[in-house]
Each structure stands twice: as C-alpha cells, then as structure tokens.
N, C-alpha and C positions, 0 to 999 in steps of 0.2 A: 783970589787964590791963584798962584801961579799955574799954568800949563807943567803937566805932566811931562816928561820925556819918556816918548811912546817905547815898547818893548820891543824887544829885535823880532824879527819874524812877526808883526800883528795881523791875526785872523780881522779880515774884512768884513766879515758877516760873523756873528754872533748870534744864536738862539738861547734862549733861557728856559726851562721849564719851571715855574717859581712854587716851588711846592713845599710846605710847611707850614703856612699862614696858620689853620685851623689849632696843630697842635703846640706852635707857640701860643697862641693865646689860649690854653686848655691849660699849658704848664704853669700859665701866671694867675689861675682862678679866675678868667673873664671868657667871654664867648666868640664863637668863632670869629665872627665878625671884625669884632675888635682888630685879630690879628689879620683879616683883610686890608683894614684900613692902615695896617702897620706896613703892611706886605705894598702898595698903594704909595707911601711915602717911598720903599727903599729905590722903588723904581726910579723913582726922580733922583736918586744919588746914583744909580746907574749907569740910566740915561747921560748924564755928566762928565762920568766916570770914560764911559767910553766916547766922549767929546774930546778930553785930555790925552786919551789912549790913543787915538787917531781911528778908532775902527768906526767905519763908516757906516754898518748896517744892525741892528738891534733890533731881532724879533723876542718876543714876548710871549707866553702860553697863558693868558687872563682867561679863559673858560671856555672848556671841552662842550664836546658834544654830549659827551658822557655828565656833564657835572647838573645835568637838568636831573637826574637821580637823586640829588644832595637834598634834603628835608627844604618847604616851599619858603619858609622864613628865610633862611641864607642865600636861596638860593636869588628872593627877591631884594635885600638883602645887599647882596651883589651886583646885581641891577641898579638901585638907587647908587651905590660907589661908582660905578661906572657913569653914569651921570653927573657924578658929583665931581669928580676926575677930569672929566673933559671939561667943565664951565671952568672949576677951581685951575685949571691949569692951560689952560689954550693961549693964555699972551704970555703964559712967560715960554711955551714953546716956541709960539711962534718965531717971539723976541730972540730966543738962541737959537734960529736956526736949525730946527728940529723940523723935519717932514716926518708924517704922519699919517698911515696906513692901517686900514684896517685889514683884516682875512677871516672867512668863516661864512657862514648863511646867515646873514643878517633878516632875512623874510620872518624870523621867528622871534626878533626880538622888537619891543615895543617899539611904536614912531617918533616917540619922544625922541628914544634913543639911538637910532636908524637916523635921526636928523641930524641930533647934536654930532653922530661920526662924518657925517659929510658933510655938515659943516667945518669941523677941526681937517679934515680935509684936503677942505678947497684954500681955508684960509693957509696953509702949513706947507703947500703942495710946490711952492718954489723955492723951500728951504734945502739945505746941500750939506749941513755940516753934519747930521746926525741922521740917518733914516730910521726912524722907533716904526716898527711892526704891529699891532697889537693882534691876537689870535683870541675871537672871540666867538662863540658859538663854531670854536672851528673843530675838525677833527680828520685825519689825514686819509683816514678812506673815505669818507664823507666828500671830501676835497676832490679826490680822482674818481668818485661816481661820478659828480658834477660836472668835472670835466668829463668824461669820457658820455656823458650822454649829450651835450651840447657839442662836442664834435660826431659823436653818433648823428645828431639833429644837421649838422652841417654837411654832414656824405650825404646825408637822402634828398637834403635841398640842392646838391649840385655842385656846393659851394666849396668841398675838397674833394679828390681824387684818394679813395681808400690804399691806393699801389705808394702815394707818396708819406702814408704816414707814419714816424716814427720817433724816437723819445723826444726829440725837439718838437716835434707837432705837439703832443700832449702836455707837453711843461708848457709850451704857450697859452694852453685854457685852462689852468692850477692858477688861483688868487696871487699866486708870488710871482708871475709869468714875468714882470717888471724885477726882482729882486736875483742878485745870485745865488748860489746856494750854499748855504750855511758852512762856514769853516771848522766852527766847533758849536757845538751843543752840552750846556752845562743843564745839571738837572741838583736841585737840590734839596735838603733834609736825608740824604743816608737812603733813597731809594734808588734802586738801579735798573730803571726799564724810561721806556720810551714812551708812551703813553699815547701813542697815535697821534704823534706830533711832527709833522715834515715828513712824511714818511719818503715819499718821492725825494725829496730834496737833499736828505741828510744820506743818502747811498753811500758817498765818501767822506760825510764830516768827521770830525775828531768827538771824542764823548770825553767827558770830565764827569763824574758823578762826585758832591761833595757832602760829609753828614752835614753841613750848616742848613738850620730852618733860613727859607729864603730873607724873613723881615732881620734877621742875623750878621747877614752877607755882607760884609762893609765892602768899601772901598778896597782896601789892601787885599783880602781876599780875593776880592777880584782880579786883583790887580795882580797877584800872585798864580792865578789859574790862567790869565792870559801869558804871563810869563813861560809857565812849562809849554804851553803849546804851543810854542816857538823851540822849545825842542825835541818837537815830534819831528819825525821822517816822514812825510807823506809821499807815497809812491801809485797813490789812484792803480790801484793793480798792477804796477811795473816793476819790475827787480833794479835795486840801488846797482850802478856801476862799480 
C-alpha cells in the first residue's frame, strides 16, 4: 500500500483511549471478549496508520487501574489477549520498525506476562519509525504517587536537593519521563471524560472525543481526526498576536 501523505500540522504524540470494545460485541449478540479481540486487531491498523501519517508517538489505554473491578472472567480474559498480542505480534513489529513501551505497575500483573513485555521490549527498543505505548495496569494518579514517593525516597537518601525540585523534576520519575507529551488525546464510543489517563501529561493536549466504538475506528476516521487538529490554534496559555 502506498505511503500516506502526512496531514498539515501532524500531532507527534497521539494518546488513544480505546473504549467500546465491550458494547460492540454486546451489540452483535457475542461476549465481551469477543469485541476485545476485535478492539486488539484495530490496533494494528492504527499502529500503521500512524506509520503513513508520520506521527511518531502512539500511546494506547489497554487496562486501567480501575478495570481490575470488571467481573474475574474478562478481566483474565484480558490477560490471556494480552499474551496472545505480544507472541502473535512481536516480528511483525519489530520487522516495521515499531518500538515498544510499556507504562503502568506491572508488579501486579502475572510473570508470564511481566516477561513477555520486556521481552517485546528489549527486542523493539532500537526501532524509530513508530513509538507504540501500551498503558497497562496504568492509572494516572497511581502514576504521580509512584513517582512522587520514589522521589520522596530520593530527598531522604541524599540523592536530590528538595529547593531544586520542580515540574521537570517529577515528569522525570512518571513511566513516560522518556516520551513527549501528548498533542492530542482521542477518546472513543461517544464518552467524554478522561478516565485517569495521562493526567500529568495531557495539561495542554488537544481532546477529540468521537461517538465511534473503538473496533469501528477505521483508518479514514482516523485519518480525518488527525486532519482537524491541525486546525486547532494552540496557544499553551498565550494570547494569539
């Protein structure tokens, strides 16, 4: 397939919150599931999507801190996909070029699965065309406790000066301390909140909220939300000349 010609003004960083997996597949009389696995595919047309597009950074919302609530069959369910995701897919990332990140507390989720991410990793970690995010077991206050007590831990060892510390200090102990921060933020299926997603990060990103369930989301649509926000004004709190 031909390369895309990228859109004027392309957002660099891109966040997704991929929300509607559950109630597409409710709408087609099959189980939630299902439409994970569906929601799992569109990624990969995404991930692509914005290889053509030119934007360089692609974070992802694959499972809250909150979603351990969801009934234990899904929720393990979700676990096995995530497994299945990483083996079924790791050389064709690699192969394009795709680096690959994880974010979140991993301490909680099995060692099966804690390996196979640092594996896909290590092998992924000197690729440059695509940076895929994935956000699992993450949650954005969860994220700045984290940080803030392991820089906590770092003033009582010695090891920072509490007079020098400020929002650059703390963004550098946040799991994205390597990542910029997000130009836009799309949320989809027709909900319009944030979900303790980037909360640090996203202060000045742009928000697109679309009703499309996320396994929905083609290409063109995509390709058309990236369009408009290249004609946003962004003025990071400044007044236009």
């Amino acid at each position: 397939m031909a390369k895309d010609t990228p859109v004027q003004n392309t957002p660099d960083h891109v966040a997704i919150i991929m929300d509607g997996n559950g109630r597409w597949a409710q709408s087609r009389g099959r189980p939630r599931l299902f439409g994970h696995h569906a929601g799992a595919r569109r990624v990969k047309e995404i991930v692509r999507t914005c290889k053509d597009l030119d934007i360089g950074y692609l974070t992802i919302y694959a499972f809250s801190t909150e979603n351990w609530k969801r009934t234990q069959s899904e929720v393990a369910g979700l676990m096995t996909l995530f497994r299945q995701y990483i083996k079924r897919e790791a050389k064709a990332l690699k192969e394009e070029g795709v680096c690959v990140r994880f974010i979140g507390d991993r301490m909680r989720l099995d060692k099966k699965l804690q390996g196979l991410m640092n594996e896909l990793e290590e092998v992924t970690k000197g690729n440059t065309v695509v940076n895929l995010t994935i956000a699992i077991n993450y949650g954005g206050r969860d994220e700045v406790a984290r940080a803030t007590q392991q820089l906590a831990q770092d003033v009582a060892d010695g090891k920072l000066d509490p007079k020098t510390v400020n929002e650059d200090t703390l963004s550098s102990y946040l799991d994205t301390h390597v990542l910029p921060d997000p130009d836009l933020v799309i949320r989809t299926s027709g909900e319009a909140r944030i979900s303790n997603f980037l909360l640090w990060q996203s202060a000045y990103s742009e928000y697109e909220f679309v009703d499309t369930l996320w396994p929905d989301l083609s290409k063109e649509e995509f390709t058309k939300v990236i369009s408009k926000f290249g004609e946003r004004n962004r003025r990071f709190g400044a007044v236009s000349a």
